[in-house]
C-alpha positions as a printed Julia matrix, in Angstrom:
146×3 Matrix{Float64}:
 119.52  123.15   97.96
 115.85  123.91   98.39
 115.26  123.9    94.57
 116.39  120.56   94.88
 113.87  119.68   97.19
 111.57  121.43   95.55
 111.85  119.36   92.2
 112.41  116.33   93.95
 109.08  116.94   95.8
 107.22  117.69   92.58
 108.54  114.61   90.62
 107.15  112.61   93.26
 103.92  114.23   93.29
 103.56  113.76   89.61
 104.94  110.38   89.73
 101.95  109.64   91.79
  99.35  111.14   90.03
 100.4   110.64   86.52
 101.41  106.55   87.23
  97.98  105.67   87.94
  96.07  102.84   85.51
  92.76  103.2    85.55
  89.81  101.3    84.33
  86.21  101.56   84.7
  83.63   98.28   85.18
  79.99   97.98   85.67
  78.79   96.02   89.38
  77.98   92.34   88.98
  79.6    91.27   86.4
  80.15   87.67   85.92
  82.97   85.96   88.1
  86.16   85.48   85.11
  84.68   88.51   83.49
  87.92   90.32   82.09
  88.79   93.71   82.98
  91.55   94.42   80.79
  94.76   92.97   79.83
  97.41   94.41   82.39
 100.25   93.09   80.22
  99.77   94.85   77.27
  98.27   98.45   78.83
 101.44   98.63   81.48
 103.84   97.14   78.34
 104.71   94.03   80.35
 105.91   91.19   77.88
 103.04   88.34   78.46
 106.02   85.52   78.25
 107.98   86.8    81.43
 104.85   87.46   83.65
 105.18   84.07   85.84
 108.68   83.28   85.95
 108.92   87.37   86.97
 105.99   86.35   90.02
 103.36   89.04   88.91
 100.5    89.42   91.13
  97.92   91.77   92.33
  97.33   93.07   96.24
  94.03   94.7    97.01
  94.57   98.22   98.84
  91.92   97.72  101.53
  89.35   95.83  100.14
  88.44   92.14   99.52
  90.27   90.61   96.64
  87.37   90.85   94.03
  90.2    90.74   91.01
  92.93   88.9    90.41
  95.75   88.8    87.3
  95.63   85.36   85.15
  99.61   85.17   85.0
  99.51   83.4    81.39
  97.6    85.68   79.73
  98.23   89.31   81.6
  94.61   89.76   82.02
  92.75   91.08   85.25
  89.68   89.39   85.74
  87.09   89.43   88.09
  87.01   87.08   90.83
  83.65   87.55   92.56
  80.8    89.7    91.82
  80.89   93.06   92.74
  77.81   94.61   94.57
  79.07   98.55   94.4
  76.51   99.14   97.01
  78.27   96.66   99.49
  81.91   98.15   98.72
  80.61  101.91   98.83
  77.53  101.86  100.88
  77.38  105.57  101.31
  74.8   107.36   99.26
  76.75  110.31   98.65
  79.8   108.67   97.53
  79.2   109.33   93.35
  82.75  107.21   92.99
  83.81  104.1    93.9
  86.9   102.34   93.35
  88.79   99.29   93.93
  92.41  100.35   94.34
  95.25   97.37   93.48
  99.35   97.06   93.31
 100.61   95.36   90.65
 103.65   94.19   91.55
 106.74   91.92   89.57
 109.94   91.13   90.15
 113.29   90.95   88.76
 113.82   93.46   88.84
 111.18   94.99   91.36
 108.21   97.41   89.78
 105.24   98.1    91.28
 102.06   99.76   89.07
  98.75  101.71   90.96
  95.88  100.77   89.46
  92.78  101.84   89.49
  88.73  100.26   89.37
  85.83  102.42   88.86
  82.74  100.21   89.71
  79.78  102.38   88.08
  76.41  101.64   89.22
  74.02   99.54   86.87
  70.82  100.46   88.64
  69.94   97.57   90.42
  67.98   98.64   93.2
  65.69  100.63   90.81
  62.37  102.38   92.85
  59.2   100.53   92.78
  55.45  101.76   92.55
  52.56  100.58   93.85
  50.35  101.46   90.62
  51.96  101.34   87.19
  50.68  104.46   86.18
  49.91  107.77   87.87
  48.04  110.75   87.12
  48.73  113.88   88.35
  47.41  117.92   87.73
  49.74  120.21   88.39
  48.34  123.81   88.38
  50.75  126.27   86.02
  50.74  128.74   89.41
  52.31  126.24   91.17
  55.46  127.51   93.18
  59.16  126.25   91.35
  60.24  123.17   94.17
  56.82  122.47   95.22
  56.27  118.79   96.01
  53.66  116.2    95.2
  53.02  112.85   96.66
  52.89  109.66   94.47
């Protein structure tokens, strides 16, 4: 009886962590950018996908993606500022989690969305250029103004 529970416990787990789809985006892309065709990676046939009601729900977020039901493809919906979804510094991941969902009969997919910085808040200088002389006895860590 507990190896049954056991092995029901760990099929769940790896039901979980293996039935993730995940892709990976840069931030503000273009609004009807595609992602990636949902269809084809979670072997949906393309035909079926309205009359079987497919849609995406956002796990906690604003609905920045949505599924174009003719096609199978996720696309993005509004541009995607990763700072404004993950506004943490220290965060080095951010995602955009979704449920697929269809019916007849009922299945329901985890997916997902890395949104990788592009670097858009880059530093700025006051001079172009700067010159700096660093002594060779100078202490590993030291720190020098620009």
């Amino acid at each position: 009886r507990r190896c049954v529970c056991v092995l029901f416990l760990f099929s769940v787990i790896v039901t979980a962590v293996v039935g993730v789809t995940h892709y990976s985006v840069p931030e503000e892309m273009e609004e009807g950018s595609v992602v990636a065709n949902l269809a084809t990676d979670l072997g949906l046939d393309v035909k079926t996908l309205k009359e079987r009601k497919m849609r995406v729900d956002v796990v906690g977020n604003k609905k920045y993606l949505d599924i174009n039901k003719e096609t199978g493809e996720l696309f993005i919906l509004e541009r995607i500022d990763r700072e404004l979804l993950c506004p943490l510094k220290t965060t080095t991941h951010c995602f955009i989690r979704l449920d697929a969902t269809i019916e007849n009969p009922v299945r329901m997919f985890n997916i997902e969305v890395e949104i990788t910085d592009i670097n858009d808040n880059a530093p700025h200088f006051r001079r172009g250029t700067m010159h700096l002389d660093i002594s060779e006895s100078s202490s590993v860590g030291e720190r020098f103004s620009l």
